[in-house]
C-alpha positions as CSV (number, residue, x, y, z in Angstrom):
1,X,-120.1,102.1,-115.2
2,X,-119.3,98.5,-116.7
3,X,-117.5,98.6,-119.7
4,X,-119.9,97.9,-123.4
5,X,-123.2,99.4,-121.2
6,X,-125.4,100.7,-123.8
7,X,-126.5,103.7,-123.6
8,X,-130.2,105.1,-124.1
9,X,-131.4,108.2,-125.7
10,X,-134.5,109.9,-125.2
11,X,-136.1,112.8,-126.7
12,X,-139.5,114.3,-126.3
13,X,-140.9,117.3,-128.6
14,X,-143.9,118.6,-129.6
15,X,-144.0,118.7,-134.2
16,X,-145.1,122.6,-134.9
17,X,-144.3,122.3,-138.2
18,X,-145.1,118.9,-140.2
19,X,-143.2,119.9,-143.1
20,X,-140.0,120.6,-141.7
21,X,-140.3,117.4,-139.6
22,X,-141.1,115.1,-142.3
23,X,-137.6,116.4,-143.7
24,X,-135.8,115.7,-140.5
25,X,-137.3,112.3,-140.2
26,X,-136.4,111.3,-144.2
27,X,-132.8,112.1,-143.2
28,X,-132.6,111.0,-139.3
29,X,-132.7,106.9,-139.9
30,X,-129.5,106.8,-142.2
31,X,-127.4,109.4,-140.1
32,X,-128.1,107.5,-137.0
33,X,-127.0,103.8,-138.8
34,X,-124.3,105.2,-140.0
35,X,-123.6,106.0,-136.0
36,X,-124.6,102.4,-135.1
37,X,-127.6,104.0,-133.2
38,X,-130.5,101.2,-132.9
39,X,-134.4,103.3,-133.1
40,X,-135.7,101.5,-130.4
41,X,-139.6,103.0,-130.4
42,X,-141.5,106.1,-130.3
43,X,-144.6,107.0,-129.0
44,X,-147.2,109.7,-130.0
45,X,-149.7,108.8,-127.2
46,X,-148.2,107.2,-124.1
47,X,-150.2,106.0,-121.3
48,X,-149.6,108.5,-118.5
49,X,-149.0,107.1,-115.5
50,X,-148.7,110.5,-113.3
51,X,-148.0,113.7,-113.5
52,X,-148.7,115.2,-117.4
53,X,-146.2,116.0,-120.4
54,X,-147.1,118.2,-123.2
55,X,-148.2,116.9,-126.4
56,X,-145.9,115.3,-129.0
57,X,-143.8,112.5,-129.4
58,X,-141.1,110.8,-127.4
59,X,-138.5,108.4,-128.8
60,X,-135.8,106.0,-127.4
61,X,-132.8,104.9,-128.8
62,X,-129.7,102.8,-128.1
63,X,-126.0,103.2,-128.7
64,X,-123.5,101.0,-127.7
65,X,-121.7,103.7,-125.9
66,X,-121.5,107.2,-124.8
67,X,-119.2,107.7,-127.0
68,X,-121.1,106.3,-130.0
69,X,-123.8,108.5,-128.7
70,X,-122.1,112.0,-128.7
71,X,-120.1,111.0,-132.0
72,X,-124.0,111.0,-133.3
73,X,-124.9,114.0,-131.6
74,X,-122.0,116.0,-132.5
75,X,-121.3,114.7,-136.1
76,X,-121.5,117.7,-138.8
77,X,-124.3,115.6,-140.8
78,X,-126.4,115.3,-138.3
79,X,-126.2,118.8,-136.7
80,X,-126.7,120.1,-140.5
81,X,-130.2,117.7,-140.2
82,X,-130.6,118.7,-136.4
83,X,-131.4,122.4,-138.0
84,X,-134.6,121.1,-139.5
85,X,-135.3,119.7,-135.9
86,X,-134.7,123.0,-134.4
87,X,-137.1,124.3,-137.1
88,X,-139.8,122.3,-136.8
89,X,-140.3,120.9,-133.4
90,X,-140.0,122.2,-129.5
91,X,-137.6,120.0,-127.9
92,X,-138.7,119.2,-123.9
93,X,-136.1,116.9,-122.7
94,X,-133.2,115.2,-124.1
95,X,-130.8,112.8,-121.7
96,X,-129.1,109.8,-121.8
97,X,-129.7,106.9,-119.5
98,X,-127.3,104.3,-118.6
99,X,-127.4,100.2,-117.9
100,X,-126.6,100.6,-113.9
101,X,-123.9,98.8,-112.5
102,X,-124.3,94.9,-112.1
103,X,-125.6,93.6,-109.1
């Protein structure tokens, strides 16, 4: 993996519960500056391709790092606002995808 590869977060979960969301959300954009994460976009109703997904929203984001990433992820504030998250939403997938090597 080159060294300085950003890294790319992305989430997909379905809202169950608006209220509890709209909390998450109010906190999420500070907490991830903070983390020098960069919202990249998010998408409510993608164009599928193939296949199906459930409904709900997916997001992307970008961190400079991995380590940038997990020191996000794993950070007290944001697991204290990850609880409204847990609350509020079903989570489907959450990974990280990497620049591949140059060619």
């Amino acid at each position: 993996m080159p060294e300085n590869s950003p890294v790319r977060f992305i989430a997909h979960f379905t809202i169950d519960d608006p209220e509890r969301y709209r909390v998450y959300e109010q906190g999420f954009f500070p907490i991830l500056k903070a983390h020098g994460g960069r919202f990249l976009t998010y998408d409510d109703n993608p164009i599928i391709l193939e296949g199906s997904r459930p409904d709900g929203r997916t997001v992307l984001i970008e961190f400079d790092s991995t380590e940038a990433l997990m020191g996000w992820w794993e950070s007290p504030e944001y697991r204290e606002l990850a609880a409204h998250r847990h609350a509020g939403t079903t989570t489907h997938a959450v990974f990280v995808v990497e620049s591949p090597p140059g060619r």
